[in-house]
N, C-alpha and C positions, 0 to 999 in steps of 0.2 A: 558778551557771549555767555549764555548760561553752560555751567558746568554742572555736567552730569554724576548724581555721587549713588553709587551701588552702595545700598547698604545692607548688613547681614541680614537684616526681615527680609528684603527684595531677594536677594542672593536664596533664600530658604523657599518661600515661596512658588521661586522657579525653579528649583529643585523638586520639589514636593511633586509641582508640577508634569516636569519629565518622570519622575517616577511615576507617577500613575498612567501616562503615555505608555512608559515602556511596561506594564504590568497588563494593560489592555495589548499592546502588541505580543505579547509571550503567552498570555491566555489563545489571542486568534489564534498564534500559531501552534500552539499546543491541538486548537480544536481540528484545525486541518491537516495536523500530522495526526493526529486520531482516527480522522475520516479515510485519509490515505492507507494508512495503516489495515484498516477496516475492507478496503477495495482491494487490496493487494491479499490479503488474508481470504475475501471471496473469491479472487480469483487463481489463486493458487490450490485453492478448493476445485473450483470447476477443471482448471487443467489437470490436476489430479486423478477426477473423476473422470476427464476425454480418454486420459493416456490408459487408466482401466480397462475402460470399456474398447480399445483399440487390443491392447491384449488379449483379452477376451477373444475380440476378433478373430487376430491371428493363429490363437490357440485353436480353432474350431477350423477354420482355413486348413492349418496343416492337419488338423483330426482330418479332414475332407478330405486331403489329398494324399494323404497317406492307404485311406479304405481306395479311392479312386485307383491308384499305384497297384493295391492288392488283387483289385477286378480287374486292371488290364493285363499284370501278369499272369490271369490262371487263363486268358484264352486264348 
């Protein structure tokens, strides 16, 4: 039966190797929490921009209904 001898070259080797695994996995993941990051940032942009423009809205709405209120009580 042959015996199997890990030795410090092998032992380094694959080390070395997980390291560079794990440096490409931490890169991905850096690049898609970047992306995400990016998506969340445009879109908290645009809902920004909705909720604006809904204010807007209603600001004019009650300008409206307010002149409305004033015509129906003078007649």
């Amino acid at each position: 039966m042959a015996t199997k001898r890990i030795t410090n070259g092998v032992l380094l080797e694959y080390m070395k190797g997980m390291k560079i695994e794990l440096k490409q996995d931490i890169t991905s993941l850096d690049s898609r929490m970047n992306r995400l990051e990016a998506t969340m940032n445009r879109r908290f942009n645009e809902a920004q921009l909705h909720r604006e423009a809904l204010q807007e809205d209603l600001n004019a709405t009650i300008k409206m209904v307010g002149k409305h209120e004033k015509t129906l009580a003078r007649r």
